[in-house]
SERO-4910 file (N, C-alpha, C, O; in steps of 0.05 Angstrom, whole numbers):
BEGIN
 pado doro    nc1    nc2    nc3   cac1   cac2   cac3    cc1    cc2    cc3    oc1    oc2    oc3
  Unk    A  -1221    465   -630  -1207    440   -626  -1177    443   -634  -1157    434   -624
  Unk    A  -1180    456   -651  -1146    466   -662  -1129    476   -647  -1106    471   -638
  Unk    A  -1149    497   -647  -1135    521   -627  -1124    514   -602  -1105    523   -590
  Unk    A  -1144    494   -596  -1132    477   -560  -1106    465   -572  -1086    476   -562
  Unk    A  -1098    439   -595  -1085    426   -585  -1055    441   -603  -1033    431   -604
  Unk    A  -1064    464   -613  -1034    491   -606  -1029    493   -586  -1005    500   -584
  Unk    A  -1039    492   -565  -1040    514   -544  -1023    484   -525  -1001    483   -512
  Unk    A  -1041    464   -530  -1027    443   -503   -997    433   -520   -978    422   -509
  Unk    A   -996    441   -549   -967    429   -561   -950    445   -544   -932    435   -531
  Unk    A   -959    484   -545   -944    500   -527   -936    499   -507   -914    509   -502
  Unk    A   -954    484   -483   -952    476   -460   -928    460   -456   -911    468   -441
  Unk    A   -927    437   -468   -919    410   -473   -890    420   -477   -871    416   -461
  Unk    A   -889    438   -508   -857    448   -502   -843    459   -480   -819    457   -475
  Unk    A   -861    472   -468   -843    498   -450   -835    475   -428   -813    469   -418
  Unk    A   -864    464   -424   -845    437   -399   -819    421   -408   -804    411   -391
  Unk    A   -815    420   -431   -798    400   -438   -774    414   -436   -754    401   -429
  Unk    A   -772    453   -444   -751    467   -445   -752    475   -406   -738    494   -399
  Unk    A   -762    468   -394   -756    472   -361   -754    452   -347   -741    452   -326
  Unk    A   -767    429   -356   -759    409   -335   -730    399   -339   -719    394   -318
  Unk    A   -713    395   -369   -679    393   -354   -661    418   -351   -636    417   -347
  Unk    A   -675    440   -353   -666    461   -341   -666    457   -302   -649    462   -286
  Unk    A   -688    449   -300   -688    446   -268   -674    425   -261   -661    428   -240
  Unk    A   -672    401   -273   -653    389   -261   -624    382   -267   -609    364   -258
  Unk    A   -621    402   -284   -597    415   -279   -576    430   -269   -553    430   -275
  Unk    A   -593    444   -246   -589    457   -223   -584    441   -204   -565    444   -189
  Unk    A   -601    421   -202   -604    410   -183   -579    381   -177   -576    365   -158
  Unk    A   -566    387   -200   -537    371   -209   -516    379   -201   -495    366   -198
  Unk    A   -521    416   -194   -492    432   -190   -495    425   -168   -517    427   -156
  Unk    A   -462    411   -151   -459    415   -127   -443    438   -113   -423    447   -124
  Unk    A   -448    444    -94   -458    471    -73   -427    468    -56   -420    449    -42
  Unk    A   -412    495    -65   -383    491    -44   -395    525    -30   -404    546    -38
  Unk    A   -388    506      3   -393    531     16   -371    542     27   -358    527     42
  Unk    A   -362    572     24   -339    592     31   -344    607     50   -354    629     48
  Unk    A   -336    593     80   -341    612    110   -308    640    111   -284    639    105
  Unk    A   -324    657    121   -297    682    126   -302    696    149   -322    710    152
  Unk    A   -286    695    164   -286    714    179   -306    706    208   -316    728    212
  Unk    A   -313    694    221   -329    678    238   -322    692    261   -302    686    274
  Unk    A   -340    716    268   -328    729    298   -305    747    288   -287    755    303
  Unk    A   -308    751    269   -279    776    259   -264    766    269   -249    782    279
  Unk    A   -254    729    275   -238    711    261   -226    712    241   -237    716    219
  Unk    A   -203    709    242   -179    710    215   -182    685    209   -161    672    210
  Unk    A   -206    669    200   -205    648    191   -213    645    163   -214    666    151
  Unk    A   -217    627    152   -223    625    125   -227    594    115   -210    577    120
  Unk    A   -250    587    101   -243    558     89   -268    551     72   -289    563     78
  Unk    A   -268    537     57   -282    518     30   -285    501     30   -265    487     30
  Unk    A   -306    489     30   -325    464     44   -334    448     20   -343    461      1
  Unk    A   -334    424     19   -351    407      7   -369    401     16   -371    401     40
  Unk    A   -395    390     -4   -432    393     14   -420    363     30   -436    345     30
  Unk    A   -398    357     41   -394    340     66   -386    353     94   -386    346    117
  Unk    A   -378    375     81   -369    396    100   -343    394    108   -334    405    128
  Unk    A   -331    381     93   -297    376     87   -285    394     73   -292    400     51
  Unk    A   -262    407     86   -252    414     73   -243    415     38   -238    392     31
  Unk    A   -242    427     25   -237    428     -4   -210    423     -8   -195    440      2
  Unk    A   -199    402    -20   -159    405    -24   -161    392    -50   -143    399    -66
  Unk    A   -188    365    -66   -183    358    -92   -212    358   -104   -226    341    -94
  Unk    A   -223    372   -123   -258    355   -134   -250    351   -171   -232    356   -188
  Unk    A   -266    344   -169   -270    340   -197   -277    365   -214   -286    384   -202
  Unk    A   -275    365   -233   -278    390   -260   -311    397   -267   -325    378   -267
  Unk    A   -321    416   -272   -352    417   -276   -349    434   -266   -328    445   -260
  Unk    A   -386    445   -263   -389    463   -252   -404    461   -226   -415    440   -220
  Unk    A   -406    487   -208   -408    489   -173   -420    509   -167   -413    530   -177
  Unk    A   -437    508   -151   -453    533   -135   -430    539   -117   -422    520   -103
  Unk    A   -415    567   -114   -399    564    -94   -415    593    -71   -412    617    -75
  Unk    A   -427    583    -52   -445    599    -30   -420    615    -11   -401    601     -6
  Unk    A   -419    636     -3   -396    643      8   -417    660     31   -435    677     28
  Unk    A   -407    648     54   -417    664     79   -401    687     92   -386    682    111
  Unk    A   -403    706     83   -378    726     97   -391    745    120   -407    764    117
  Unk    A   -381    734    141   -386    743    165   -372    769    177   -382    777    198
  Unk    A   -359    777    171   -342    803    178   -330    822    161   -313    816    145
  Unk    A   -342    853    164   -338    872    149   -303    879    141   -295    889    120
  Unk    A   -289    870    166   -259    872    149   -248    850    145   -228    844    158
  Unk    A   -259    836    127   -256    809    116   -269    812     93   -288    827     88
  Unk    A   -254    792     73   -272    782     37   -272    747     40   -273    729     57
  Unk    A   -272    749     11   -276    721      3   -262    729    -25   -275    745    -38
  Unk    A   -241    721    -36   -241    720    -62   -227    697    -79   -209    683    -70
  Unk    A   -237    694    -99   -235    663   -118   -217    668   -133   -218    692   -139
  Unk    A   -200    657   -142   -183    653   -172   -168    642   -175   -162    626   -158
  Unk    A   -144    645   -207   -126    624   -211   -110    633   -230   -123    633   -251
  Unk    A    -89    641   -232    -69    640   -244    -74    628   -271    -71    644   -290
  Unk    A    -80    606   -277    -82    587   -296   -111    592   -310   -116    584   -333
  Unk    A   -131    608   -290   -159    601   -308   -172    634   -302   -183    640   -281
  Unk    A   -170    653   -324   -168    675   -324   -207    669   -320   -217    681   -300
  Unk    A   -221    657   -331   -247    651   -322   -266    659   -298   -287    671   -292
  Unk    A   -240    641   -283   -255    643   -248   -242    665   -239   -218    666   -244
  Unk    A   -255    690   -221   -246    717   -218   -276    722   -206   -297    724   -218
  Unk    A   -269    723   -174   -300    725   -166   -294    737   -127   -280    726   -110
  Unk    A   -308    757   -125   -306    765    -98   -329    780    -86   -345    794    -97
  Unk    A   -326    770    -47   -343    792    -38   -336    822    -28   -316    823    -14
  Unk    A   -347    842    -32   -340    868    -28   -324    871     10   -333    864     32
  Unk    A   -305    881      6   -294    877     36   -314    885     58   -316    871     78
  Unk    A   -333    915     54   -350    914     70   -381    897     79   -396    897     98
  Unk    A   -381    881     48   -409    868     54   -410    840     83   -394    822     86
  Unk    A   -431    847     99   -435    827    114   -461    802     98   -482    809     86
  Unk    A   -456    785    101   -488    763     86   -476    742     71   -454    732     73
  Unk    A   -500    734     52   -485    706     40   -491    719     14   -505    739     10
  Unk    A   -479    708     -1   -478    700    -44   -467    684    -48   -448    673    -37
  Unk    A   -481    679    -68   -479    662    -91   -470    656   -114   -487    659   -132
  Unk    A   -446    646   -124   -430    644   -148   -440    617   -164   -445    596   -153
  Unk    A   -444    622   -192   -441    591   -205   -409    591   -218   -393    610   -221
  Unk    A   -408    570   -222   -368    567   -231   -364    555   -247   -387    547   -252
  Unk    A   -348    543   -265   -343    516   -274   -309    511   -277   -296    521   -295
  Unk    A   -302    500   -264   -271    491   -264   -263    469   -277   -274    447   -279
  Unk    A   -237    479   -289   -225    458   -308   -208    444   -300   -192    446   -281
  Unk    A   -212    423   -321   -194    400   -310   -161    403   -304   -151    416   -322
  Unk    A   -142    395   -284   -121    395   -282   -111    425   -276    -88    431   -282
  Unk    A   -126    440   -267   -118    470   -256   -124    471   -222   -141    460   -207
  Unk    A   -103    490   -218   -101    497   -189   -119    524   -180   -109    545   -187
  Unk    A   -138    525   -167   -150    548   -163   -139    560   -135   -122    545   -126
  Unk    A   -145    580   -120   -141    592   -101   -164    613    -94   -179    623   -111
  Unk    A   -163    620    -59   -180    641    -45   -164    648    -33   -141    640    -34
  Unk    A   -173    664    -18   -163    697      3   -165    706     13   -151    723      2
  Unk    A   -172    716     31   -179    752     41   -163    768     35   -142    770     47
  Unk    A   -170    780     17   -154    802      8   -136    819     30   -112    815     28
  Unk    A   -145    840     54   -131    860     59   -113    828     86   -105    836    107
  Unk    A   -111    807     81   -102    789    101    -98    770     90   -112    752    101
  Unk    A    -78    757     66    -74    751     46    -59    728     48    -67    705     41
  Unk    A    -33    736     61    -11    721     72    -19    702     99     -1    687    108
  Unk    A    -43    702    110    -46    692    134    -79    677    124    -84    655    134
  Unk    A    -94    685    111   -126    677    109   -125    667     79   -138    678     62
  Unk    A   -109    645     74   -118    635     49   -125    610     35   -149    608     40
  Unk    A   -120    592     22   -121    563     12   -125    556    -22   -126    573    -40
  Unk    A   -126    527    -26   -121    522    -48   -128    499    -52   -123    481    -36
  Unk    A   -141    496    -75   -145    463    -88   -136    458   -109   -122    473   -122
  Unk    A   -144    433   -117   -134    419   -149   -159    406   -148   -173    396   -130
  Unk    A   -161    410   -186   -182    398   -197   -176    379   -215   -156    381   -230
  Unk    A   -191    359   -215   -170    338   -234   -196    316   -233   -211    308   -215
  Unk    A   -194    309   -262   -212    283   -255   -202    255   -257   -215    234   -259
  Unk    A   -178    259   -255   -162    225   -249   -161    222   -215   -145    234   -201
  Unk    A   -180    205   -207   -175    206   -182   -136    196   -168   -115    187   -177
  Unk    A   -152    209   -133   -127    197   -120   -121    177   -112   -133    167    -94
  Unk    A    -95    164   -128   -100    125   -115   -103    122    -83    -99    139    -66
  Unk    A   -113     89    -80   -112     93    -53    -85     94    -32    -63     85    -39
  Unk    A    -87    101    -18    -74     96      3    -51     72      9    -63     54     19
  Unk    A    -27     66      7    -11     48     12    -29     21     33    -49     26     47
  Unk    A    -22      4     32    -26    -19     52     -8    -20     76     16    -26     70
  Unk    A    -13    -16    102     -3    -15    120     -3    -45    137    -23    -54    149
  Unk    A     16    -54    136     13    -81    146     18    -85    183     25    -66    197
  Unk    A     15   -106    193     22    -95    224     44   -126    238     37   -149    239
  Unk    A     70   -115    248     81   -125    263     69   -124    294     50   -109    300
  Unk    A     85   -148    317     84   -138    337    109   -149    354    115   -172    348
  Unk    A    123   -138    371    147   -150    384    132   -158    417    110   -152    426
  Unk    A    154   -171    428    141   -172    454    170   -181    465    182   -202    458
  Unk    A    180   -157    489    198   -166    509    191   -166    535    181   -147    548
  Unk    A    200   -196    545    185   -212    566    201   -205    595    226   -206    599
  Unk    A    183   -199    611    198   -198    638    230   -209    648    247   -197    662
  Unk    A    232   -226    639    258   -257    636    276   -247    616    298   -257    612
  Unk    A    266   -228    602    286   -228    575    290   -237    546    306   -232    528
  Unk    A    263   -257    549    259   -267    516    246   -243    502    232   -224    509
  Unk    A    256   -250    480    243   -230    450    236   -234    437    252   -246    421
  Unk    A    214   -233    430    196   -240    400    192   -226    374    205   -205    375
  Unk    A    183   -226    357    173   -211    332    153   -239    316    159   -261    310
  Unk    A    130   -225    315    107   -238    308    111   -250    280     95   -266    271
  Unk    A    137   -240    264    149   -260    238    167   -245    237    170   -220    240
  Unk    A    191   -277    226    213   -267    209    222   -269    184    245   -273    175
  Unk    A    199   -264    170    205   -259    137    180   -243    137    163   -248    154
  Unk    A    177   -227    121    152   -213    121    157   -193     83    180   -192     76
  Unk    A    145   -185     71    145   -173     45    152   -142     43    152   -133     66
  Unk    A    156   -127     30    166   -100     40    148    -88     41    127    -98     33
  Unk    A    147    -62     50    129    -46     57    129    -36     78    147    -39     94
  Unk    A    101    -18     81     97      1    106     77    -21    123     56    -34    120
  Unk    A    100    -15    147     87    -29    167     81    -10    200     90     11    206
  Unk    A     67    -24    212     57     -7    248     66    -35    255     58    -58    249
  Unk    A     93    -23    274    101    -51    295     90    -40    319     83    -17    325
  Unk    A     90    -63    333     82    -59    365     98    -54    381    114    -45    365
  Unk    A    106    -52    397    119    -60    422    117    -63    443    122    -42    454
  Unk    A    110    -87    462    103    -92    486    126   -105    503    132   -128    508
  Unk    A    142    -73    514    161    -89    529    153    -82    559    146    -62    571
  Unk    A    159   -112    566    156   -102    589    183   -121    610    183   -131    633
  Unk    A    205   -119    586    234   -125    606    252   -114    628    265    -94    622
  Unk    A    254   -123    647    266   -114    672    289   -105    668    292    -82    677
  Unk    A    312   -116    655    332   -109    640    341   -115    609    364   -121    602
  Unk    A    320   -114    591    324   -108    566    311    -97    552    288    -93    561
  Unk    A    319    -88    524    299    -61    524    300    -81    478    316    -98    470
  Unk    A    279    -71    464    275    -70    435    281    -57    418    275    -33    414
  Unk    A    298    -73    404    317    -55    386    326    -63    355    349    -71    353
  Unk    A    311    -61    335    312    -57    308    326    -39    290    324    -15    290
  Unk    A    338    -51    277    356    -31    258    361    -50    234    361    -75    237
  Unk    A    364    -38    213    377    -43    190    366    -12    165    360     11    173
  Unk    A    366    -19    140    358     11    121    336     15    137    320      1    149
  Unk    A    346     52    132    329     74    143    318     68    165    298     81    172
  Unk    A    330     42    185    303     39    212    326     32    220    344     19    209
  Unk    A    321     47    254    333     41    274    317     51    304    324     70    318
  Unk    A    299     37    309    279     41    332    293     32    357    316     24    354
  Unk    A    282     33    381    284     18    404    271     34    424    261     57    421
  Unk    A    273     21    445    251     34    468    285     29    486    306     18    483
  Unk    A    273     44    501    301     44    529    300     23    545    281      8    551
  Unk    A    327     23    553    325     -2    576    310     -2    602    303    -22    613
  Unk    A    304     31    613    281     26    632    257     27    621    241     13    633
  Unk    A    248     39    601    216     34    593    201      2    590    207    -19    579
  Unk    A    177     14    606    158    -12    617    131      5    601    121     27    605
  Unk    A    123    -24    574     97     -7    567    101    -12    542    123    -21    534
  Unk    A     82     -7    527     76     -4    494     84     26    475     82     50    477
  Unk    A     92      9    462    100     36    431     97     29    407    104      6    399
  Unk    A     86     50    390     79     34    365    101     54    350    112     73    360
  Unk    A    103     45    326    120     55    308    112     48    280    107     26    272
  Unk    A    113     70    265    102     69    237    131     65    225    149     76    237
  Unk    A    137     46    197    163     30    193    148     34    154    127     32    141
  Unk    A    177     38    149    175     28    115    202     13    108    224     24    104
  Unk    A    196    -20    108    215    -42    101    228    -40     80    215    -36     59
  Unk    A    246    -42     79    255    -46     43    272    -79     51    279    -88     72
  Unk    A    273    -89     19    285   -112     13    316   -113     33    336    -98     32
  Unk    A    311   -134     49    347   -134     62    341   -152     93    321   -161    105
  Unk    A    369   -151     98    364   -161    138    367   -144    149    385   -127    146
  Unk    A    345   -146    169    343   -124    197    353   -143    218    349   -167    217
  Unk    A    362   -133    234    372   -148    254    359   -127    286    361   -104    296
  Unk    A    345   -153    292    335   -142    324    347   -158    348    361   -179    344
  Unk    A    340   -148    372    343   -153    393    350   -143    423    330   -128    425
  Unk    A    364   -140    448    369   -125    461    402   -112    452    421   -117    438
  Unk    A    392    -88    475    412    -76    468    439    -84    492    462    -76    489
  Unk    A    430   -100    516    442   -114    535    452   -141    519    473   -152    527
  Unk    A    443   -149    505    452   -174    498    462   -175    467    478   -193    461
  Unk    A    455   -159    449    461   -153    422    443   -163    408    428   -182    413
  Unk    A    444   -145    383    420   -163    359    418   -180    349    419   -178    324
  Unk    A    414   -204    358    432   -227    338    406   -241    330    410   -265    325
  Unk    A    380   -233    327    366   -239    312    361   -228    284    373   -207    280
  Unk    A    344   -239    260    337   -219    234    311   -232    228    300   -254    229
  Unk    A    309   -210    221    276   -203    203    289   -202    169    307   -188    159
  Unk    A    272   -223    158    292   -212    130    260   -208    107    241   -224    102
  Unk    A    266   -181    100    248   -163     84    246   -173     51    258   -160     35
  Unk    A    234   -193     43    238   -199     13    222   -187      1    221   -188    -23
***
């Protein structure tokens, strides 16, 4: 009776020392390193989205490297993290397997070695993410067969904006200017254009270029 419930305490441990060993593994996420595709001078580092690699977070990574061509490598490292230092043999064709762990706020790099200058890339690791994206707000103009001109508002807040342009004037053409912007479409163009715009505080003054600008957009 003893002897058994040694034996199941034994049991009982070893599971306890393997089961977060296994799922621990099962935590590392998997960057995969394609080279050489068709003895392709190509090269690149994948996230398990299959996105390219340019920012991840710090930890550690299965990094799987597929090297497809005998005069081609794969190799890892960093200036900054004497740590990571990891390659495939220039002649091996197949896949391996690296585990990694990258630190926070360092720049790593890959390669092909004998093709260095042409087959390479680079990320940053960082665990402060990247803010989002600016707010892109949207204008739209419209010049009318007849010659009227519109702009869908004239006060609007600063920023990056996508204006429209739908001219479709026989003889006048859309034309915005004031800081850093000075757009317009020509006096024969019939048709739409968009234009990516960053407003700053001030008056823009639009209108044709047959008749002058004597309207404003004023940017508060």
């Amino acid at each position: 009776m003893q002897r058994a419930l040694c034996t199941g305490i034994v049991v009982i441990c070893a599971l306890v020392l393997v089961l977060p060993a296994a799922a621990g593994r099962q935590d590392v996420a998997t960057l995969t390193a394609i080279v050489g595709t068709n003895d392709g001078f190509t090269i690149m580092l994948n996230d398990p989205s299959g996105k390219r690699v340019s920012e991840i977070a710090p930890g550690t990574y299965t990094v799987v490297v597929q090297d497809r061509s005998a005069i081609h490598n794969f190799h890892l490292a960093s200036n900054e993290d004497a740590t990571i230092d990891f390659r495939t043999d220039l002649e091996f064709v197949g896949e391996q397997s690296f585990t990694v762990t990258f630190r926070d706020r360092t720049r790593y790099a890959y390669a092909c070695e004998p093709h260095w200058q042409t087959m390479n890339g680079s990320f940053f690791v960082t665990s402060t993410p990247a803010p989002p994206p600016p707010t892109v707000r949207k204008l739209s103009a419209v010049v009318k067969p007849g010659g009227g001109i519109s702009l869908s508002s004239t006060s609007v807040p600063a920023g990056r904006y996508r204006l429209t342009v739908n001219d479709q004037g026989k003889r006048d053409n859309f034309h915005l200017r004031g800081r850093a912007v000075n757009k317009r479409t020509g006096l024969a163009f019939r048709g739409r254009v968009g234009w990516g715009l960053s407003l700053a505080r001030g008056v823009y003054r639009y209108g044709s270029d047959r008749t002058g600008l004597k309207r404003t957009l004023r940017v508060r």
